[in-house]
Each structure stands twice: as C-alpha cells, then as structure tokens.
KEDO-498599 format. One record per residue (C-alpha): x negated, y negated, z negated; residue in three letters. Coordinates in steps of 0.05 Angstrom, whole numbers, plus 5000, padded with zeros to 4 digits. Example, Ala and Ser with C-alpha at 12.3 -4.5 7.8 and 13.67 -1.06 7.14 Angstrom:
2
475450904844ALA472750214857SER
END
This chain:
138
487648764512UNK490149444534UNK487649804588UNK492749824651UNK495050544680UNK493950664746UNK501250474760UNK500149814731UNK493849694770UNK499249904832UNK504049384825UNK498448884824UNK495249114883UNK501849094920UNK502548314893UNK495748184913UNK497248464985UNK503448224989UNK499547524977UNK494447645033UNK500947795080UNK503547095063UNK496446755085UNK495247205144UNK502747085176UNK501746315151UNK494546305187UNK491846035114UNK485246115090UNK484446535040UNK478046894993UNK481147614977UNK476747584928UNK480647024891UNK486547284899UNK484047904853UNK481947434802UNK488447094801UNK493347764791UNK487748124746UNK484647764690UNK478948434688UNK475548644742UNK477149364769UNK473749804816UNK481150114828UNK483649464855UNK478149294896UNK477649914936UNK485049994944UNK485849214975UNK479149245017UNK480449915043UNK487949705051UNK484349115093UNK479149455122UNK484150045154UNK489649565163UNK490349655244UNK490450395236UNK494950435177UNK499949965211UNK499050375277UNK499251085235UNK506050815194UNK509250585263UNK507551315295UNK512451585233UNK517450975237UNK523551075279UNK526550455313UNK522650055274UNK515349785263UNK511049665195UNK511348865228UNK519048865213UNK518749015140UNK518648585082UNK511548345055UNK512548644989UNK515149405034UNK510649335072UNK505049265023UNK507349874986UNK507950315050UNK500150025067UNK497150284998UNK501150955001UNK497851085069UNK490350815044UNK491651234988UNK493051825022UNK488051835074UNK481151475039UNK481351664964UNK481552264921UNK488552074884UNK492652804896UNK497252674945UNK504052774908UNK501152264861UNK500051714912UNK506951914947UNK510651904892UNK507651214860UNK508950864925UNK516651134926UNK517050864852UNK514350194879UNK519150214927UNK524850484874UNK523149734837UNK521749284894UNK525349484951UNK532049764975UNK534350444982UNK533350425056UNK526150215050UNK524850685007UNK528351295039UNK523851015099UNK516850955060UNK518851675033UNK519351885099UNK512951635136UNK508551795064UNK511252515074UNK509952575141UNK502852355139UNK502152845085UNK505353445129UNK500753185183UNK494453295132UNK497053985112UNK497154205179UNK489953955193UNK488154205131UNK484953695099UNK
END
C-alpha cells in the first residue's frame, strides 16, 4: 500500500471530523478512536493529533473562527465547512505545519468540498488568524 501525503491524510481527517459533528449534534455515542480506524486502515500520528487537538481546542477554535466571521458563526456552517475551517485553525495555532501550507490545504479542501462562498469565507478567517500571529509575532 502506498503511503498517503499529507493532503490525503487531510481529507480524512476532515471525514473523520465531519463524522464526530454528526454524533455530537445527534447526541450519539461515539469512540473517536473508532472512527480513525474506520477512515484509515494504518494508524498515523498525523491523524491523531490533528482530530484530538481539533477536539481538544474545539471551544476556542469555534470561538477564535466566530471572532473573524462576519454575520455569521462556525455553528451555521456545513459539517464538512466547518470541519475544514476547524483543522485550518488547529493547524495554524498547535503544530509546526508553515502556515501558508496549512492555509492553503484547508482552501483546497474547501475548493473540493465546499462552495465558493465557504471558501472565500474559510480564506478569510485562516488569513486573519495568520495576520493576527504575524503581528504577535509568533
């Protein structure tokens, strides 16, 4: 079997936390654990600290993304949106991925999987985060 690139290891974290959306909004039980197994027949380190830390941060990702929306909240979007828009920020903020990388993976996420509107609005709120860390210099 041949190793997946980071993008493909993207679009399977966004499936698996577009999954966890559909449990958490449908109050089902769930093992996140499982749901890895199930989208990844190999077990990756990528994955798993992408979704955990996705889960982990998830109030102040949501809260961070909202700050950045306008007229809108991260609550509105589609699962699959606003899965992408959740592993941007993670990815931003809590790993060592250069930040035009994980901007421009999540906007070509978004180029596949969501409108042009969603992703003009991801765009945005990844980009503005990023300012946001430029200015603080981090």
């Amino acid at each position: 079997m041949e190793a997946k690139t980071r993008s493909d290891l993207r679009v399977s974290i966004m499936t698996i936390l577009y999954q966890i959306n559909v449990y958490q909004k449908n109050k089902m039980e769930y093992h996140v654990d499982d749901i890895i197994n199930e989208v990844l027949e190999i077990d990756n380190e990528f994955v798993k600290e992408i979704v955990y830390g996705v889960l982990t941060y998830k109030e102040q990702l949501d809260s961070l993304a909202n700050s950045y929306l306008k007229d809108w909240t991260i609550d509105r979007l589609g699962n699959t949106d606003k899965a992408i828009l959740e592993m941007g920020i993670y990815e931003l903020l809590y790993t060592d991925t250069p930040d035009i990388v994980c901007i421009n993976e999540a906007v070509e996420l978004a180029k596949s999987y969501s409108d042009d509107a969603v992703r003009k609005m991801i765009n945005a709120v990844l980009d503005g985060i990023y300012r946001e860390k430029e200015d603080r210099g981090q």
